[in-house]
Chimera marker file (.cmm) of the C-alpha trace (Angstrom):
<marker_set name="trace">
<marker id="1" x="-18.750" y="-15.149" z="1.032" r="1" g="1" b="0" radius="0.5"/>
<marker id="2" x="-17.366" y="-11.948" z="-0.855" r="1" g="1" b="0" radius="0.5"/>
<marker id="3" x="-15.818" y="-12.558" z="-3.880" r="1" g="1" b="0" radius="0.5"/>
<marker id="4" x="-13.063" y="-10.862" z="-6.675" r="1" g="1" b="0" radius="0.5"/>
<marker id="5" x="-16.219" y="-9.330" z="-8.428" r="1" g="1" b="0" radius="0.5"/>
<marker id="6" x="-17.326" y="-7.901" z="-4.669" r="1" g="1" b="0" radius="0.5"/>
<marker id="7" x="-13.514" y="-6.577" z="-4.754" r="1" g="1" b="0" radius="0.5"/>
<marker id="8" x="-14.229" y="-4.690" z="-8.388" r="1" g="1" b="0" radius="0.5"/>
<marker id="9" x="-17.674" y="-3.524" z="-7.237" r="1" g="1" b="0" radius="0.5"/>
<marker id="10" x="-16.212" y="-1.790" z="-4.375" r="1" g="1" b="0" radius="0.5"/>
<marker id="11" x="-13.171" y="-0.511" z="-6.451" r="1" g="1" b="0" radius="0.5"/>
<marker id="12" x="-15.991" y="0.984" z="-9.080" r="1" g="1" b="0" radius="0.5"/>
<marker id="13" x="-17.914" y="2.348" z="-6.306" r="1" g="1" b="0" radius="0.5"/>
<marker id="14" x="-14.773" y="4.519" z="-4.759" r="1" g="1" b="0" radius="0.5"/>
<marker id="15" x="-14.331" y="5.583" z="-8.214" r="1" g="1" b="0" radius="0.5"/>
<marker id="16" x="-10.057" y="5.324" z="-8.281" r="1" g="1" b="0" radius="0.5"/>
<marker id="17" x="-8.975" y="4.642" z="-11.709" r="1" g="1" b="0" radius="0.5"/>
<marker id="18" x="-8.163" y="0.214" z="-11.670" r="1" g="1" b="0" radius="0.5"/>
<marker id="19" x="-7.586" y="-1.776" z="-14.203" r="1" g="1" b="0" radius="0.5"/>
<marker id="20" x="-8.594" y="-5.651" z="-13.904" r="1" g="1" b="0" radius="0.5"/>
<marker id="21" x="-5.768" y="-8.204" z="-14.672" r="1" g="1" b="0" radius="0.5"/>
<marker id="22" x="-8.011" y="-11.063" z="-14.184" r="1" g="1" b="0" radius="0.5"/>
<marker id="23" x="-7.707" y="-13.937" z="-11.640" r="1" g="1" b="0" radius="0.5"/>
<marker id="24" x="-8.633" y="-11.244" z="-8.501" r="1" g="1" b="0" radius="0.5"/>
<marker id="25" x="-5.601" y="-8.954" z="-9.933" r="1" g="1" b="0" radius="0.5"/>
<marker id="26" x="-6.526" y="-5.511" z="-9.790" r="1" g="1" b="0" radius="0.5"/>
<marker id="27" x="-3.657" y="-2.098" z="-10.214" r="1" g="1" b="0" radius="0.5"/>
<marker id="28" x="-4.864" y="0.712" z="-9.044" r="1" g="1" b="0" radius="0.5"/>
<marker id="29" x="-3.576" y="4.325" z="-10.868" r="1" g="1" b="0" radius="0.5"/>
<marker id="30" x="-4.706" y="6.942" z="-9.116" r="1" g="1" b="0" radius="0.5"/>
<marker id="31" x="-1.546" y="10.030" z="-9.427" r="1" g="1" b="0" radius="0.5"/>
<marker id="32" x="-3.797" y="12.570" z="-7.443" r="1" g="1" b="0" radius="0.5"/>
<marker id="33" x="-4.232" y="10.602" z="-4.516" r="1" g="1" b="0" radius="0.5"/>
<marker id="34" x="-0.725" y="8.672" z="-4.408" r="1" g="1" b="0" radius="0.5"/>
<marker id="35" x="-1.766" y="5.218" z="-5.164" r="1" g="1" b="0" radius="0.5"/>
<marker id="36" x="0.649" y="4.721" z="-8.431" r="1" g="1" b="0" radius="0.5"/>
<marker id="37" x="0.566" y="1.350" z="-9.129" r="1" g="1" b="0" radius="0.5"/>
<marker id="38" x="-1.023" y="-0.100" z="-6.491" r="1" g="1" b="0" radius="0.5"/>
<marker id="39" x="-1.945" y="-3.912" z="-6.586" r="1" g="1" b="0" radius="0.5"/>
<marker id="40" x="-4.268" y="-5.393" z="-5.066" r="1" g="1" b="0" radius="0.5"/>
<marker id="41" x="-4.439" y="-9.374" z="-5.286" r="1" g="1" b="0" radius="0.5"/>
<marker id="42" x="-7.783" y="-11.944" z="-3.929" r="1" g="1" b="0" radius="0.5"/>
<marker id="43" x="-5.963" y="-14.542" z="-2.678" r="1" g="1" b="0" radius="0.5"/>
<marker id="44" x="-7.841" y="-17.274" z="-1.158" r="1" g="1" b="0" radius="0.5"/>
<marker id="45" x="-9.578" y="-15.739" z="2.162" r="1" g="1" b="0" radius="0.5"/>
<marker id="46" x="-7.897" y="-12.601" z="1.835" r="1" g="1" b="0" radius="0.5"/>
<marker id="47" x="-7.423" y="-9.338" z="-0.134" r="1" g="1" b="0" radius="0.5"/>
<marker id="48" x="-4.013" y="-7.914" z="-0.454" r="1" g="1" b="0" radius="0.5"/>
<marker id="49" x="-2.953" y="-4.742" z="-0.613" r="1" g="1" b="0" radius="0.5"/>
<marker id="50" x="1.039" y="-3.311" z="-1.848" r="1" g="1" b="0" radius="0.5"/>
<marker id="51" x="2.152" y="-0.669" z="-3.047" r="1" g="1" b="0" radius="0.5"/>
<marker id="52" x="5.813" y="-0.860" z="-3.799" r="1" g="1" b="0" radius="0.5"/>
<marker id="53" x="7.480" y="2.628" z="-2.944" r="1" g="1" b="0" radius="0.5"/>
<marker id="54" x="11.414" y="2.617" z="-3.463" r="1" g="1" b="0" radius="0.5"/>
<marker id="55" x="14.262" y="0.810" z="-2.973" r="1" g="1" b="0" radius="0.5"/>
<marker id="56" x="16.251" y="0.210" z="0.454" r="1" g="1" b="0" radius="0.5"/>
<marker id="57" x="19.576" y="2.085" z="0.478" r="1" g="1" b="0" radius="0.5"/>
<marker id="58" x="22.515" y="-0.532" z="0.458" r="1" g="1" b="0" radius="0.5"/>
<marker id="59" x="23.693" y="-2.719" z="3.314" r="1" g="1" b="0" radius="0.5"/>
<marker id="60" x="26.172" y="-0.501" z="5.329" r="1" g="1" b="0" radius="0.5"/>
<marker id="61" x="24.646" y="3.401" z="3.718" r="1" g="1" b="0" radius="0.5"/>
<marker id="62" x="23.911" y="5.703" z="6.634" r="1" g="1" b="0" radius="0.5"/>
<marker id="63" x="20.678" y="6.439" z="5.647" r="1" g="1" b="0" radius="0.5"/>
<marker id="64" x="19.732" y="2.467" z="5.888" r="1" g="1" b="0" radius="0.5"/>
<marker id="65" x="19.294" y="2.811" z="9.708" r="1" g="1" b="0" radius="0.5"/>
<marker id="66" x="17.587" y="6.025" z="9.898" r="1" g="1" b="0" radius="0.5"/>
<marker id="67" x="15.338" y="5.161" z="7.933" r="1" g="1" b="0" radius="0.5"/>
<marker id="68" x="14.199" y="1.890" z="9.178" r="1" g="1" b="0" radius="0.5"/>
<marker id="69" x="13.764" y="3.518" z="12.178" r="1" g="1" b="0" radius="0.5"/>
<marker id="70" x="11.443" y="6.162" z="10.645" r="1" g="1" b="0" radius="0.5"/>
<marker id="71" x="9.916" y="3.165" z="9.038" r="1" g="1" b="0" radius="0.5"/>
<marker id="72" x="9.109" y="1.476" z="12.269" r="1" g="1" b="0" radius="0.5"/>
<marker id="73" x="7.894" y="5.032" z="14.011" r="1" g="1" b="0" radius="0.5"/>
<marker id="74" x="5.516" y="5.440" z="11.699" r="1" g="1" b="0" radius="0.5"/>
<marker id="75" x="4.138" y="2.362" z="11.463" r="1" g="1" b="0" radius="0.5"/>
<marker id="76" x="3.466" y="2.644" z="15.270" r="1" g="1" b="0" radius="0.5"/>
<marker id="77" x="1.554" y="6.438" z="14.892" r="1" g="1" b="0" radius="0.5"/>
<marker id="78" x="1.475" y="7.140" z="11.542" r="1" g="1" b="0" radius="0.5"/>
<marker id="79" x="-0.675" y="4.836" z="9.870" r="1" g="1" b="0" radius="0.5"/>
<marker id="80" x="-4.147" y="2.966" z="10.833" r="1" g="1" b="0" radius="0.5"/>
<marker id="81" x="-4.623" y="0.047" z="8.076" r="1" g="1" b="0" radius="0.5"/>
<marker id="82" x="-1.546" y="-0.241" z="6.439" r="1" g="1" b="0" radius="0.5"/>
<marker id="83" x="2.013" y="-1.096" z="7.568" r="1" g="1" b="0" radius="0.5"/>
<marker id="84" x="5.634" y="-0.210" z="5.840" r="1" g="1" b="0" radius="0.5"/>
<marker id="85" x="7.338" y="-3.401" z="4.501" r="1" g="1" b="0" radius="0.5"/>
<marker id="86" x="10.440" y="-4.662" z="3.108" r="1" g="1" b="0" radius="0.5"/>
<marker id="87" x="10.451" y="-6.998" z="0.215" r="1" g="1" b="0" radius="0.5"/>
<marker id="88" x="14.092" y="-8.213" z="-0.861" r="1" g="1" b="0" radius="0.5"/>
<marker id="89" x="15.467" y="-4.730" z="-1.594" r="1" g="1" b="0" radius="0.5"/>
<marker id="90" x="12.118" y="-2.596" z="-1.503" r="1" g="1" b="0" radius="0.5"/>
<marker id="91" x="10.049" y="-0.764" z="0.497" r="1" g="1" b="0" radius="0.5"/>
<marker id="92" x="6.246" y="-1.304" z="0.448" r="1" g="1" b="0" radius="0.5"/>
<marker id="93" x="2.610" y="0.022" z="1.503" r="1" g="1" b="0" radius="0.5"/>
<marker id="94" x="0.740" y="-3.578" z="2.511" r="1" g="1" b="0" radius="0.5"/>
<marker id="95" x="-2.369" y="-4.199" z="3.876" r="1" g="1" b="0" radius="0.5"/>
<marker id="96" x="-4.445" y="-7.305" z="3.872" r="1" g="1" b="0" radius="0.5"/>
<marker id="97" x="-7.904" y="-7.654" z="4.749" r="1" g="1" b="0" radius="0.5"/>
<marker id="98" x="-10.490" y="-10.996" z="5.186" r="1" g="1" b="0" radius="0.5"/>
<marker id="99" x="-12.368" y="-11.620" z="1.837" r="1" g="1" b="0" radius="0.5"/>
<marker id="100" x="-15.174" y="-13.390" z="3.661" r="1" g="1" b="0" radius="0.5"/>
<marker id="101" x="-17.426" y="-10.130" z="5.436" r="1" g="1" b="0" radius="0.5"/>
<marker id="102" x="-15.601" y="-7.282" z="3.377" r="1" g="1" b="0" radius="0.5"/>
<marker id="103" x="-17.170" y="-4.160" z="2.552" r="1" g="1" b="0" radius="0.5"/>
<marker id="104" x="-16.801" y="-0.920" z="0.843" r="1" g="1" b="0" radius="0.5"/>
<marker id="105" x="-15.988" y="1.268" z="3.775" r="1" g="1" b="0" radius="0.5"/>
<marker id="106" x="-12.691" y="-1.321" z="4.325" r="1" g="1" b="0" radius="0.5"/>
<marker id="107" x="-11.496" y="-0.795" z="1.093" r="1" g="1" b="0" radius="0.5"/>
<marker id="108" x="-12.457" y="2.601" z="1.076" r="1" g="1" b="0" radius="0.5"/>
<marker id="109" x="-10.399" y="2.748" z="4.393" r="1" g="1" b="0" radius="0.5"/>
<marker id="110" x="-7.696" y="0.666" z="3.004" r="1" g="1" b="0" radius="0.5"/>
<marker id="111" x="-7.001" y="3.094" z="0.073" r="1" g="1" b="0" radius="0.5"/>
<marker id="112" x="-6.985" y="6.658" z="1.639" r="1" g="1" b="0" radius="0.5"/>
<marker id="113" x="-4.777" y="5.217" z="4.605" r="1" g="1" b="0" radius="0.5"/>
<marker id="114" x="-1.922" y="3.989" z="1.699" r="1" g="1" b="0" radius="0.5"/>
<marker id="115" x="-2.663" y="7.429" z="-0.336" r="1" g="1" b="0" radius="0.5"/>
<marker id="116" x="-2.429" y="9.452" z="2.614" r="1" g="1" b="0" radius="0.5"/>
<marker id="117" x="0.932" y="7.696" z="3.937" r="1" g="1" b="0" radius="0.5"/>
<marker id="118" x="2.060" y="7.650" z="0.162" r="1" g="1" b="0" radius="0.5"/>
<marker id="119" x="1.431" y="11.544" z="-0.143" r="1" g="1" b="0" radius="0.5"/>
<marker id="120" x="2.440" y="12.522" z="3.569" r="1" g="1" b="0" radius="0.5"/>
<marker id="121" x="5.259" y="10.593" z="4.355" r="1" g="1" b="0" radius="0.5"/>
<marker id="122" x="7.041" y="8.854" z="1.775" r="1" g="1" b="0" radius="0.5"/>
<marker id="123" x="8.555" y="12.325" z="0.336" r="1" g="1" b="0" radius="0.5"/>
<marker id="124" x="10.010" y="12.404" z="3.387" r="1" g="1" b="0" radius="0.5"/>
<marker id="125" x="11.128" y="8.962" z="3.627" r="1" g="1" b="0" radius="0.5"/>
<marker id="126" x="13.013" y="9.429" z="0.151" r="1" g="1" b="0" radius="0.5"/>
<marker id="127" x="14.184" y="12.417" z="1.178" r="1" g="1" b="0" radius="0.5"/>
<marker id="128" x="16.025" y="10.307" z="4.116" r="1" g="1" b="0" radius="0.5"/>
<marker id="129" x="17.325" y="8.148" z="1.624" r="1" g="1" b="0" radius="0.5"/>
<marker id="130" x="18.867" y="10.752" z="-0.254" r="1" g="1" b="0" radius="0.5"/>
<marker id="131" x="20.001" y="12.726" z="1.825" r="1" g="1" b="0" radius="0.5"/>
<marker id="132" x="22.499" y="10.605" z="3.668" r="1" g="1" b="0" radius="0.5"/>
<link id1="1" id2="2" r="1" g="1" b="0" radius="0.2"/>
<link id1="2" id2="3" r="1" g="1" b="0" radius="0.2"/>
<link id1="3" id2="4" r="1" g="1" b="0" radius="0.2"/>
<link id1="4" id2="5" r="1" g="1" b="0" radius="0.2"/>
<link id1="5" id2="6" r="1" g="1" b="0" radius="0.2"/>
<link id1="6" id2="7" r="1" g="1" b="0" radius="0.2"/>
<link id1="7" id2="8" r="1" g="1" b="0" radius="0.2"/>
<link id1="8" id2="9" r="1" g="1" b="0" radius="0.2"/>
<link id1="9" id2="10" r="1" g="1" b="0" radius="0.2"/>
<link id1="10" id2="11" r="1" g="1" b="0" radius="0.2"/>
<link id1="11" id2="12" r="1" g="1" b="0" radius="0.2"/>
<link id1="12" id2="13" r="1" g="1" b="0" radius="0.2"/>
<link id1="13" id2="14" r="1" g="1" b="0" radius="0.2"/>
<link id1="14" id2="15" r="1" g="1" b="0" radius="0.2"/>
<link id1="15" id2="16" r="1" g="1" b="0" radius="0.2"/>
<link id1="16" id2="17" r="1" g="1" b="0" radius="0.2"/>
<link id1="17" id2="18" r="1" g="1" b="0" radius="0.2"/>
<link id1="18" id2="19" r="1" g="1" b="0" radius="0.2"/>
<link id1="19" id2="20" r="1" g="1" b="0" radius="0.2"/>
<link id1="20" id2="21" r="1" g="1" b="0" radius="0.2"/>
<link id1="21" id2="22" r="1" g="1" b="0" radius="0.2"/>
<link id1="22" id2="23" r="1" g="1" b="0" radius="0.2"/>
<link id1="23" id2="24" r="1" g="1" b="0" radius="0.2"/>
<link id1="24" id2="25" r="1" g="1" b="0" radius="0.2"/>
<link id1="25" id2="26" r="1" g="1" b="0" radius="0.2"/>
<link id1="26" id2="27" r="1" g="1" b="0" radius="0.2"/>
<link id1="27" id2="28" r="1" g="1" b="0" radius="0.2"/>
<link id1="28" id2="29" r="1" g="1" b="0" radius="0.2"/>
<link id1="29" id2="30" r="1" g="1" b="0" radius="0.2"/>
<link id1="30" id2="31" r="1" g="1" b="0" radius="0.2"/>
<link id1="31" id2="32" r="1" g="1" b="0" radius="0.2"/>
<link id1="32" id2="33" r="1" g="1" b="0" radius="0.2"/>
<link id1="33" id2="34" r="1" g="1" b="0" radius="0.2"/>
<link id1="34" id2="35" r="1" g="1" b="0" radius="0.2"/>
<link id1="35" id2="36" r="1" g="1" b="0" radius="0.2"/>
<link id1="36" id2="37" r="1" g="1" b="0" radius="0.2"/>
<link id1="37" id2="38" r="1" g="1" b="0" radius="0.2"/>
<link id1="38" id2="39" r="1" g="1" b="0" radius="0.2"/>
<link id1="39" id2="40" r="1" g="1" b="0" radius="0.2"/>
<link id1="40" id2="41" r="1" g="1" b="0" radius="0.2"/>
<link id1="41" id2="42" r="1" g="1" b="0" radius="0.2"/>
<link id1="42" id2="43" r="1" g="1" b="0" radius="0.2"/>
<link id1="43" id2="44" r="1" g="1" b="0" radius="0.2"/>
<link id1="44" id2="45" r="1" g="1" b="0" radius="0.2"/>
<link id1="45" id2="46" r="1" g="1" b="0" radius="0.2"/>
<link id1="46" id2="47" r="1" g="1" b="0" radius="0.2"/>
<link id1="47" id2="48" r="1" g="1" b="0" radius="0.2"/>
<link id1="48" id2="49" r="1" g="1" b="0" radius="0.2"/>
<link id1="49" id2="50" r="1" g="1" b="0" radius="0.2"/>
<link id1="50" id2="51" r="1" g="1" b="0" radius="0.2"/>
<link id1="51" id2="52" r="1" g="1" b="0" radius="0.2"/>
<link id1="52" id2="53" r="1" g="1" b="0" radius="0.2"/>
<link id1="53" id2="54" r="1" g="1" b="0" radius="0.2"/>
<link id1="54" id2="55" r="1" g="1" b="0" radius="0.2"/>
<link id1="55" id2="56" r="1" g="1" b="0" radius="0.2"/>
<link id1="56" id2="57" r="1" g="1" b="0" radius="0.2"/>
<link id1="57" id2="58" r="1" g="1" b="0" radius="0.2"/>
<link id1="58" id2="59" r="1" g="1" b="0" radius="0.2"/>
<link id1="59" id2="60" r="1" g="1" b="0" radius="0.2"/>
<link id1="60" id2="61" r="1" g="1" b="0" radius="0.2"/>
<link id1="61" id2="62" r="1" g="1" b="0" radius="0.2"/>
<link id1="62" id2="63" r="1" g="1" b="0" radius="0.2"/>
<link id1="63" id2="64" r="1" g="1" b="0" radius="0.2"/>
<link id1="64" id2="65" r="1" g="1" b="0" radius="0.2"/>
<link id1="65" id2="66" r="1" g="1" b="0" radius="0.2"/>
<link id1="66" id2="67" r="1" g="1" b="0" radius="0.2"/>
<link id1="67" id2="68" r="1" g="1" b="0" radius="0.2"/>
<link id1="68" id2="69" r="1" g="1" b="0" radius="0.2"/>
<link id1="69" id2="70" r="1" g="1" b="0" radius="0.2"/>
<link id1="70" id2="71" r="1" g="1" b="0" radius="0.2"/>
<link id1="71" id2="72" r="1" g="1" b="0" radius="0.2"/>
<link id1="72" id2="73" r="1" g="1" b="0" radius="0.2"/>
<link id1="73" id2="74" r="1" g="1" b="0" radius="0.2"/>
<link id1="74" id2="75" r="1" g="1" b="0" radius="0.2"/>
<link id1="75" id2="76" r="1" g="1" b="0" radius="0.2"/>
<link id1="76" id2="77" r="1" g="1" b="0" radius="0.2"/>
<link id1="77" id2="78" r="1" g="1" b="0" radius="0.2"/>
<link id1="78" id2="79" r="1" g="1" b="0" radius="0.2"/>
<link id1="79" id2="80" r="1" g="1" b="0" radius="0.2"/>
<link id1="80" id2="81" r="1" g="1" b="0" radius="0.2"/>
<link id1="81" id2="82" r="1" g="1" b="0" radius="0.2"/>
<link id1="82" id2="83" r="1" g="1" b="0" radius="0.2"/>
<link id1="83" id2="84" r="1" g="1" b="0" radius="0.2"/>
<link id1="84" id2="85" r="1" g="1" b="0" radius="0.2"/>
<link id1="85" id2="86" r="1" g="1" b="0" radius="0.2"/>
<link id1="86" id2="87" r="1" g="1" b="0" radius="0.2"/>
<link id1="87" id2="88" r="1" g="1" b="0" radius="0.2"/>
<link id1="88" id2="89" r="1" g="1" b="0" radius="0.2"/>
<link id1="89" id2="90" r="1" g="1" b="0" radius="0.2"/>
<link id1="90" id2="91" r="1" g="1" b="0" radius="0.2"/>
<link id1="91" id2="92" r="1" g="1" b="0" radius="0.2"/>
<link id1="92" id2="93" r="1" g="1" b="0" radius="0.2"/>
<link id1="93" id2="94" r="1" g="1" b="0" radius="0.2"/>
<link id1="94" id2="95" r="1" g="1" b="0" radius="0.2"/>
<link id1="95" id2="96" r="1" g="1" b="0" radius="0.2"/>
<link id1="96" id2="97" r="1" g="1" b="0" radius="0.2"/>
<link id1="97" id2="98" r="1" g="1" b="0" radius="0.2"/>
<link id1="98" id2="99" r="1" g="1" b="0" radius="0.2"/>
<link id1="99" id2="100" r="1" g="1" b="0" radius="0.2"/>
<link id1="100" id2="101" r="1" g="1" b="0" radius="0.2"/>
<link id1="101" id2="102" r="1" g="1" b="0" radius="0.2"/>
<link id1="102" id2="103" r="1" g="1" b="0" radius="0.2"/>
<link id1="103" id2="104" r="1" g="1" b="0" radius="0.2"/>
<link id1="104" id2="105" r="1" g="1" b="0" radius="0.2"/>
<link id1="105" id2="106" r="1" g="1" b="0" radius="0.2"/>
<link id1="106" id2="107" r="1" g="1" b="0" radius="0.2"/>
<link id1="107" id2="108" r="1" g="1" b="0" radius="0.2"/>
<link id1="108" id2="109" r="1" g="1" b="0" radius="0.2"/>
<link id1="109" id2="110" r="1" g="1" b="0" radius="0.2"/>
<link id1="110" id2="111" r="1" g="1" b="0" radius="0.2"/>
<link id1="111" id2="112" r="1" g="1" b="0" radius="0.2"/>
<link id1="112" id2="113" r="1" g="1" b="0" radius="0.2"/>
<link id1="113" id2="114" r="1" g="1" b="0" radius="0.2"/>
<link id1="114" id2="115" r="1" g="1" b="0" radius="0.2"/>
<link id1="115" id2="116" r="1" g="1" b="0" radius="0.2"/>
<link id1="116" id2="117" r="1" g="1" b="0" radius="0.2"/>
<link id1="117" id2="118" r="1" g="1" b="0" radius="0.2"/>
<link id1="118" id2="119" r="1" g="1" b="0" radius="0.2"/>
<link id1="119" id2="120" r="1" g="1" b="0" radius="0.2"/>
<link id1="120" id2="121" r="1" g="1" b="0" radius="0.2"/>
<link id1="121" id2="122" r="1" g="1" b="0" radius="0.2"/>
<link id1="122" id2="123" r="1" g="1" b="0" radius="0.2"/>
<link id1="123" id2="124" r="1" g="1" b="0" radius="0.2"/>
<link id1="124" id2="125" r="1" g="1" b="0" radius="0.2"/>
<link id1="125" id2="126" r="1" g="1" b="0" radius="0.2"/>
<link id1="126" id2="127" r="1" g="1" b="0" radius="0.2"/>
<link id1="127" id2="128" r="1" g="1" b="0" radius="0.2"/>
<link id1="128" id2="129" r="1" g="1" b="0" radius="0.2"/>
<link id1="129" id2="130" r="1" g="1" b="0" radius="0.2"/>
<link id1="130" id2="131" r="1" g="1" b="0" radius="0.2"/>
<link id1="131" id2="132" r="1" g="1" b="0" radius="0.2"/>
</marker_set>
């Protein structure tokens, strides 16, 4: 059974820039390859991933539909091991992955699918937001 020092190993090994928060808490600042900010959480049999991105334009804004559609598009073709979220009024990166066989090349995985999405297409996403 991996544990939250597994989790650090493989966070060393991919060489991103983490701090440790203790209790399985990790944040993850890494400007060059998008991940500002990114937390990642042990959690019983799981590892969390979320990376909160900006907020959701207000209840009756024309952008608000637009872009949950875009939202929804892209997490149909645009993304392999993450998924967009909403969190009361935000919009997040998430993945989650099983503590219990993990290994390097998942987290590895993990973090270049959120940095790519988080370079790629969230300027575009805010740009929807403003915009309209």
């Amino acid at each position: 059974m991996r544990t939250s020092e597994d989790v650090e190993r493989y966070l060393k090994e991919s060489a991103v820039p983490y701090q440790d928060l203790g209790g399985g808490m990790f944040i993850v600042n890494d400007l060059r390859s998008g991940l500002d900010n990114l937390a990642i959480k042990v959690q019983d049999n799981v590892v969390v991933f979320a990376l909160r991105l900006f907020d959701v334009p207000a209840v009756g804004a024309p952008s608000r539909e637009a872009l949950f559609e875009k939202l929804l598009r892209l997490n149909s073709d645009g993304l392999l091991h993450s998924a967009f979220a909403l969190q009361e009024e935000s919009v997040y990166l998430q993945a989650a992955l099983p503590l219990q066989n993990l290994d390097a090349n998942e987290i590895q995985a993990v973090l270049d699918d959120m940095g790519l999405a988080s370079s790629q297409h969230v300027p575009a996403l805010r740009d929807t937001v403003a915009i309209n």
